[in-house]
Structure formats: C-alpha cells, structure tokens
C-alpha positions in Angstrom: -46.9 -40.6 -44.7 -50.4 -39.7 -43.6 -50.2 -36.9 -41.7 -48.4 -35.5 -45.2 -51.9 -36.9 -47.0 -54.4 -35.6 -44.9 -53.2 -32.9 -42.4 -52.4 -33.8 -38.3 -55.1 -35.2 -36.3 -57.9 -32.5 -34.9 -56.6 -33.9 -31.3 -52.9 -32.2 -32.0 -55.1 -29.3 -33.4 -56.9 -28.9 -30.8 -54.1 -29.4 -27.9 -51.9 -26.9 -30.0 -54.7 -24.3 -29.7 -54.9 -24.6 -25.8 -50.8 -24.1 -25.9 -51.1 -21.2 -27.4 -53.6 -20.1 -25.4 -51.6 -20.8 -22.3 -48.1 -19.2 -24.1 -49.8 -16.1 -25.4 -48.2 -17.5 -28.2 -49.0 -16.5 -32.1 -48.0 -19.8 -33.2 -47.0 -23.0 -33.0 -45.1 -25.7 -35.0 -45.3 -29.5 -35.9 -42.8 -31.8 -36.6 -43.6 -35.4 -38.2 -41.1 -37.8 -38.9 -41.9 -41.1 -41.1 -38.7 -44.0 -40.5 -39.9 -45.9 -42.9 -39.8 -43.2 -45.8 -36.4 -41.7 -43.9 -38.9 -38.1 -44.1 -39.5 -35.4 -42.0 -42.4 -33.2 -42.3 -42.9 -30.0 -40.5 -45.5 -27.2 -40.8 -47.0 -24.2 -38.6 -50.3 -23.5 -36.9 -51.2 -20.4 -36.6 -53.1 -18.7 -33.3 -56.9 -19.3 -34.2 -58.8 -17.3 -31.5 -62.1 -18.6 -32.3 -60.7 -22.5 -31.8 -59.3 -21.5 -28.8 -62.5 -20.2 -27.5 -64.5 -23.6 -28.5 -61.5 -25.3 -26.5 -62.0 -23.0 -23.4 -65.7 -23.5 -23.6 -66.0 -27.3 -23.7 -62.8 -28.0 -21.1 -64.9 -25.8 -18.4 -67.9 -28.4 -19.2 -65.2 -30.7 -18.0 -64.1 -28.9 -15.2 -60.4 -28.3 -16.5 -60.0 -24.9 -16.2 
C-alpha cells in the first residue's frame, strides 16, 4: 500500500489543514483502505498552525476566502 510506504498525498495534507482550520479542530484523522491487501490503515494529523497559515495565505491569492 503506498500511502503505508510513503505517507498521504500533501493535497489530503493540505485540505485536512483548512478543515481544521474551519472546525477549530486540534486534529484530524485518515483512514486508507487497500482491497487488494484486505488492509486498513489509519493515522492522525495533528493541528499545524503554521500550514494552516501557508493555506490561508495562498487560497486568498485565489480569491477563496
């Protein structure tokens, strides 16, 4: 499973940082699951204020806030 191998994509990262921006929440949680290996892989992401800054900054650029 990749995401086991290397981490989630910086895309989920990054969209996880703008939910817990919008939740006040302190963290948030990932759930993979692989058919072909009959796995499930889970892990947390804890609040990183200085990603969700970076996030805010460069979606006002884009006019989405």
């Amino acid at each position: 499973m990749e995401v086991k191998k290397h981490g989630t994509q910086d895309a989920y990262l990054l969209q996880m940082a703008h939910y817990l921006h919008l939740r006040k929440a302190e963290y948030g949680a990932f759930c993979f699951f692989s058919a072909e290996l009959a796995e499930l892989h889970h892990f947390d992401v804890e609040r990183d204020e200085d990603l969700i800054k970076q996030v805010i900054e460069v979606s006002m650029l884009f006019g989405n806030w």
